[in-house]
N, C-alpha and C positions, 0 to 999 in steps of 0.2 A: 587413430582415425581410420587406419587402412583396415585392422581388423575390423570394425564396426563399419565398414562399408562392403567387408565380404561376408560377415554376420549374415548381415539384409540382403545381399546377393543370395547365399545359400538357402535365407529363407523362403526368397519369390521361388526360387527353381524348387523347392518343396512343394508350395503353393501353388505352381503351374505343373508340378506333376500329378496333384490332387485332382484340379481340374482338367487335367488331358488323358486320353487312352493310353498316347502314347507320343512322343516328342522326340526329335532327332539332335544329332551334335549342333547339324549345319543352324535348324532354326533357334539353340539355345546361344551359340556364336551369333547371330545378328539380334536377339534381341538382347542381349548383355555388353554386345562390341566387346568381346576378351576372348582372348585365344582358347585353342581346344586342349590344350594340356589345363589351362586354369580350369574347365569346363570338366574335365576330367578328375581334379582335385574335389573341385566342390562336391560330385557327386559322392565321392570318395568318402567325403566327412560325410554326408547324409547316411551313409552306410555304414561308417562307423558309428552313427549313432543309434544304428538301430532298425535306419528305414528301410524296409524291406524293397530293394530297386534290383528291376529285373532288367535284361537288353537283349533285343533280338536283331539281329544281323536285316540290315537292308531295312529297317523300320527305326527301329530308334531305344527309347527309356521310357520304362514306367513304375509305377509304385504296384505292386503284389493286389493283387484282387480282394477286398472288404478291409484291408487296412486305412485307415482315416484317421484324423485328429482336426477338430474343429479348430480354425483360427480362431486365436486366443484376444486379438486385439484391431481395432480399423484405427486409421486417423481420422479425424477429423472431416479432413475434405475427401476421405473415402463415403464417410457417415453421409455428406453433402452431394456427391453426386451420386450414391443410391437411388437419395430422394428427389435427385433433378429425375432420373433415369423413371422414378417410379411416376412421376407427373405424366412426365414425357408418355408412358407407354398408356395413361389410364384415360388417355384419348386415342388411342389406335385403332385404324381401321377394323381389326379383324379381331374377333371374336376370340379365336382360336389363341393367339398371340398374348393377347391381354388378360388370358386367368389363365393360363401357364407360365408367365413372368409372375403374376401377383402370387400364387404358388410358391415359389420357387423362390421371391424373394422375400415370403413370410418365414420358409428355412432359416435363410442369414440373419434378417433383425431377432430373430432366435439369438441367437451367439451374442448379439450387443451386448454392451456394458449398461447396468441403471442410467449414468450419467450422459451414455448416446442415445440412449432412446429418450431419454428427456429432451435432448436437442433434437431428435429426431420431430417429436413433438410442437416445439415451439418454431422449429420452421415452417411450418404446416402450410399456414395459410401468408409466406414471408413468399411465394414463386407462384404464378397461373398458368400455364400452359392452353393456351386457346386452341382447338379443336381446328385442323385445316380443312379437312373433309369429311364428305356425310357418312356416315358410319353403314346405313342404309344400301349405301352405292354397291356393297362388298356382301358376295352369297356369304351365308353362313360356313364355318367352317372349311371355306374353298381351299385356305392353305392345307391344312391339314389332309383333307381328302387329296391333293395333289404330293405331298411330301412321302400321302403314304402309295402312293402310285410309285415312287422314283425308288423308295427302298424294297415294295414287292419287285418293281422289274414291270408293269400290268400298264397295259394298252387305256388309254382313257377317250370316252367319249366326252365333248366337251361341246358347248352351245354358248356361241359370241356373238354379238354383235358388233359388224365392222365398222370403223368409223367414217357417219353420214347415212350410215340404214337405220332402218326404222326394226327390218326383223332377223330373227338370230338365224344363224346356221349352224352345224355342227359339223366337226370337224375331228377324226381319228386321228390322237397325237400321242407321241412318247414324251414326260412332262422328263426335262433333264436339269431343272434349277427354276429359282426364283427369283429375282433381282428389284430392287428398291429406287427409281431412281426416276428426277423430276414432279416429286409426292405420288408415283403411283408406283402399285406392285404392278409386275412381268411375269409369266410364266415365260421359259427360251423352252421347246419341245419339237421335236421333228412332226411333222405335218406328213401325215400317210400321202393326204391328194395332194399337195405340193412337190414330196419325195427330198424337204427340205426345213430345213430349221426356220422357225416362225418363233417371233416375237406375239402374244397374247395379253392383251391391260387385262385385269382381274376384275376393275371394274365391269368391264363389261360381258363379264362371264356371267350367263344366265342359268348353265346348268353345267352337274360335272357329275359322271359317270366311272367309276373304274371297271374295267369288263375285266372277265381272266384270262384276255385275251396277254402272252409274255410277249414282252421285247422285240423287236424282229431284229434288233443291232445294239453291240456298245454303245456311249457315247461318254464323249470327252469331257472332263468337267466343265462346267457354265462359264466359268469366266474365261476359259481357254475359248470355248464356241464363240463369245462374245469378242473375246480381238481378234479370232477367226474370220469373223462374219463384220467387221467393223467395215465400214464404207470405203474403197480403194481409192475412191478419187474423191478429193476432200477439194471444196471451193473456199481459199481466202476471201475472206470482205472486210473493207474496212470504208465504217460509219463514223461521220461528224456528228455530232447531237450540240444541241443550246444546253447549256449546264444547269438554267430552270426548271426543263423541263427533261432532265435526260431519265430523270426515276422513274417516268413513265413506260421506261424498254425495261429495267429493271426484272421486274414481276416475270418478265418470259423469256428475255435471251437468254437462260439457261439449255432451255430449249431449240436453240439455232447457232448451238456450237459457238458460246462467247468464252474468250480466252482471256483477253484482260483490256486495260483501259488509261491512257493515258490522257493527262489535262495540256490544252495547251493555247497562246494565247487566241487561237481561234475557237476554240470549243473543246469539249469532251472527244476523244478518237477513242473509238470501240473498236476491236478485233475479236473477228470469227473465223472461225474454221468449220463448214458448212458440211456433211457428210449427203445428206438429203439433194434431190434437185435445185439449183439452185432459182427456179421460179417459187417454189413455197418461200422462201426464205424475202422476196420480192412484195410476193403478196401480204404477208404480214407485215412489214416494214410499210406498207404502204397507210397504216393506220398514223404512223409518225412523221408525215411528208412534211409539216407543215412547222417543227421542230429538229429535224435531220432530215441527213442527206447520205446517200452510200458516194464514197470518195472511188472506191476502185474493189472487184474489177468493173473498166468502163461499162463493157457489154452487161451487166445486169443492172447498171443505173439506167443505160439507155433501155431496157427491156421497162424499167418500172416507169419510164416517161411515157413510152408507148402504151402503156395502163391506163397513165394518167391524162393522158392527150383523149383514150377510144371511151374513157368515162364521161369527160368532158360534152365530149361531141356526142352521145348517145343520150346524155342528160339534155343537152341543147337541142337535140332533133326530135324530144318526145315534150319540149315544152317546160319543163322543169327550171331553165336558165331565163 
């Protein structure tokens, strides 16, 4: 058994050498959990068998430049989530995205076996994947035009609208990544007029520009700018909700920094951790008054009663009550 589970060991670090440039000790130690001498064996046998692995100091392992061999075989539930993956992406927002995967994964069902693509087949119409957003919403091509701004190094004109305007402005930015997160794309890219890293929805990009204008600075990669630039003063809240009606927060506390949820014999308790002002977080909750309640901190329940007092009385003084 021990052989036959370093067989399969030797053969993923084949298979992730196929598909990477280039892979280091430390990342093949955390995705295998086995020491670096085992780590060192393995590769050992790869190369006694033939595979041409090369290593460069300070970067890591690779396979020899046009050496390849198709995977000879999937499982099953490899077969199965291709075809979730392949649903999944043939609703996606962007143009660009969606016949570069469909591409790219008409390669591999290449290599399938008769009897997988026969299952490939008869799942077909067995999964639906419903479309979340308008397709329309997203310039043509915008990813693309921005990924190849980040690999030339080239200054981008770009044309947004902010949210709550009606018209775009443009804004000279350095695009340093893209990020996926609460169903929209992000560009993160330094902002010339700002002299600062800015967040962009791609939604509402209305025009995108690369000029030849280069770089004017490095920058650090995206996900590093992003716990960089993460909010320092973060506001706890914790909401009581009716357990009838708590699905109704559901759809958007992802958005207001919801961390998790516990049941108890008074209701639903939500916890948040707020990065934003904590009056946005007020105002939106204020759709749910009349099913929850914010428990603490005090001072923003007592902020959303002063809401709900100055509505009261402004509705009452125009006749409406």
């Amino acid at each position: 058994m021990e052989i036959i589970k370093r067989f399969d060991r030797i053969l993923k670090i084949f298979f992730i050498l196929q598909s990477r440039v280039v892979i280091t000790v430390e990342e093949l130690e955390t995705l295998f959990s086995i020491s670096r001498r085992t780590i060192y064996r393995d590769i050992k046998a790869l190369e006694t068998a033939g595979v041409p692995i090369t290593y460069e100091a300070a970067r890591g392992y690779s396979i020899m430049d046009g050496y390849r061999i198709q995977p000879s075989r999937f499982t099953q539930e490899e077969v199965l989530s291709l075809m979730i993956a392949e649903k999944i992406m043939q609703k996606h927002e962007t143009q660009f995205i969606k016949q570069h995967f469909e591409a790219a994964l008409m390669k591999v069902k290449a290599s399938f076996q008769l009897h997988q693509k026969n299952d490939l087949l008869n799942w077909q119409d067995k999964l639906e994947v419903s479309s979340g957003l308008n397709t329309d919403e997203y310039l043509p091509d915008v990813i693309n035009l921005l990924f190849q701004s980040i690999v030339k190094k080239q200054i981008v004109n770009l044309s947004h609208i902010k949210s709550g305007e009606v018209c775009a402005i443009t804004r000279q930015i350095e695009p340093v990544g893209l990020f996926y997160e609460s169903n929209f794309w992000y560009i993160l890219a330094f902002c010339h007029l700002r002299q600062d890293y800015r967040n962009f929805r791609l939604d509402r990009v209305k025009k995108v520009f690369i000029t030849q204008q280069d770089f004017t600075r490095e920058h650090l990669p995206v996900d590093q700018l992003r716990k960089d630039n993460t909010p320092s003063t973060i506001t706890k809240i914790t909401i009581r909700a009716d357990q009838k009606f708590a699905h109704y927060l559901f759809w958007e506390r992802q958005n207001y920094g919801y961390k998790s949820e516990v049941i108890t014999d008074s209701g639903l308790h939500m916890y948040f951790e707020y990065g934003d002002h904590p009056t946005a977080f007020a105002r939106w909750f204020m759709k749910f008054v009349d099913v929850a309640e914010i428990i603490e901190p005090v001072f923003l329940r007592e902020e959303l009663r002063g809401y709900l007092i100055a509505g009261l009385r402004d509705s009452s003084n125009s006749g409406n009550i």
